[in-house]
C-alpha positions, 0 to 999 in steps of 0.5 A, a space after each residue: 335813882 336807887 335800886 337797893 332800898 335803905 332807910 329814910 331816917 338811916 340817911 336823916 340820921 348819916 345827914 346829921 352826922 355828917 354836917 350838910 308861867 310856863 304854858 302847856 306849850 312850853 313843855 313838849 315832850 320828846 318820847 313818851 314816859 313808860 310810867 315808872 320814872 322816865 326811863 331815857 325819856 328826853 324832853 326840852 321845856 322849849 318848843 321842838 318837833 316830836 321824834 322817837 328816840 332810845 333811851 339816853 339819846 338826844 333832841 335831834 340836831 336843830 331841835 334844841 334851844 340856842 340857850 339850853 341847861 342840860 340835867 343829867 341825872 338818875 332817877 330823882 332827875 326823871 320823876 320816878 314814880 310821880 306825875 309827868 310834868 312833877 319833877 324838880 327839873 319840870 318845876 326849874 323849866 316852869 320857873 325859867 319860862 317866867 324868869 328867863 323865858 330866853 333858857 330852856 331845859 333838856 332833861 337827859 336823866 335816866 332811872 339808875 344811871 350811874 356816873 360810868 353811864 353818864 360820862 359814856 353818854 355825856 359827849 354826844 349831848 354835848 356836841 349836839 346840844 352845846 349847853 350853857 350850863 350842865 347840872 350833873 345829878 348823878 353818884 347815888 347808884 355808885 355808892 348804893 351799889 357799893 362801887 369804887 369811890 375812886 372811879 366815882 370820882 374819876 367818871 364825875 371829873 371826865 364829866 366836868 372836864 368834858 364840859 368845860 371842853 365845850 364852855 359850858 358851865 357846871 352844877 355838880 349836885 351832890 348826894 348823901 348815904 346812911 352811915 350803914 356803909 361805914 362811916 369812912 366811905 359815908 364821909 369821903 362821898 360826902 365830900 368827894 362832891 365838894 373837892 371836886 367842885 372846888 378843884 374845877 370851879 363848878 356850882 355845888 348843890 351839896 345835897 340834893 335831899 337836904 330838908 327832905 331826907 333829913 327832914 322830922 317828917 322824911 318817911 312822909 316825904 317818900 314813895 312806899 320804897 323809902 326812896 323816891 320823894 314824892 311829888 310834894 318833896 320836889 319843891 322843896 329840891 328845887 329850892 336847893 338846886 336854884 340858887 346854884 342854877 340861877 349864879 350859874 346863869 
């Protein structure tokens, strides 16, 4: 997700203060991963034709499931820098193939998108795919880039709007910084997830990496860049966004 490193225990400590069997088959790939992170990688975890596809683009039309969840999301949606198959959104998928085999998952999330991006991109998935339900991951580059909050904000309201344009429901999954960034900005991102989803009604995952970035052993939880949380954090980021899916279902 993020390309401007910070510290782990920066954000434990912004967290404190601020609070806070599905077959081999069933997980056919669109496009193949480049390795690090899936880079516009797009895959359904239902059974479609393979085809080449640019980065950020979709499952070409009659290939996505009648019932599909859309992720959009950043680089903690894509797997950066872990196993393909490993990832929060490929472990939802495992976990709807025995739960509600009758939903698949089209994951849409690309290394370093921002929410400028993912709005520009949003409405031709959209048309195409006619998601049930859309989980929309995507923040943490904006403020890591230190970006306008007022356009962060406007890009993930376009975003949800133009989801409910469609009848399709929302997760807004929200994230956190270190309090480096000044304490005022640090708090306003923090609950400029929760205003949101209140003002549009949408399912609100309030922190993505709760018990993983503010957990006593985080700098064990990540990737040598005190970014990306390893594989064996992804578990434990499922657990925060399930809840939030399976009311939305």
């Amino acid at each position: 997700m993020w390309r401007r490193h910070f510290n782990v225990l920066a954000l434990g400590a912004g967290v404190t203060g601020l609070l806070g069997l599905r077959t081999a088959a069933a997980d056919q790939k669109v496009i193949s991963s480049s390795g690090q992170g899936m880079e516009g990688e797009v895959w359904s975890s239902g059974a479609t034709r393979r085809s080449k596809m640019q980065p950020g683009a979709v499952p070409p039309p009659g290939s996505a499931p009648a019932a599909a969840i859309l992720v959009v999301g950043d680089s903690l949606s894509a797997e950066y820098g872990i196993g393909r198959g490993k990832g929060w959104v490929n472990l939802l998928a495992m976990k709807l193939g025995s739960e509600r085999p009758d939903v698949r998952v089209i994951n849409a999330s690309i290394s370093g998108d921002t929410t400028a991006g993912g709005r520009s991109r949003l409405p031709a998935a959209l048309a195409q795919i006619r998601p049930v339900l859309v989980v929309i991951e995507l923040g943490g580059n904006d403020a890591l880039r230190g970006l306008d909050l007022n356009a962060t904000q406007q890009n993930l309201e376009a975003m949800i709007e133009a989801c409910h344009a469609v009848s399709a429901r929302v997760v807004l999954v929200g994230m956190q910084v270190p309090p480096n960034y000044g304490p005022d900005y640090s708090a306003k991102f923090a609950v400029m997830f929760a205003n949101l989803a209140q003002k549009h009604r949408t399912g609100l995952v309030p922190f993505l990496l709760k018990g993983v970035a503010d957990s006593p052993q985080a700098a064990e939880l990540f990737q040598p860049d005190r970014i990306h949380p390893r594989e064996e954090a992804h578990p434990r980021m499922l657990a925060n966004v399930w809840p939030e899916i399976k009311k939305q279902l």
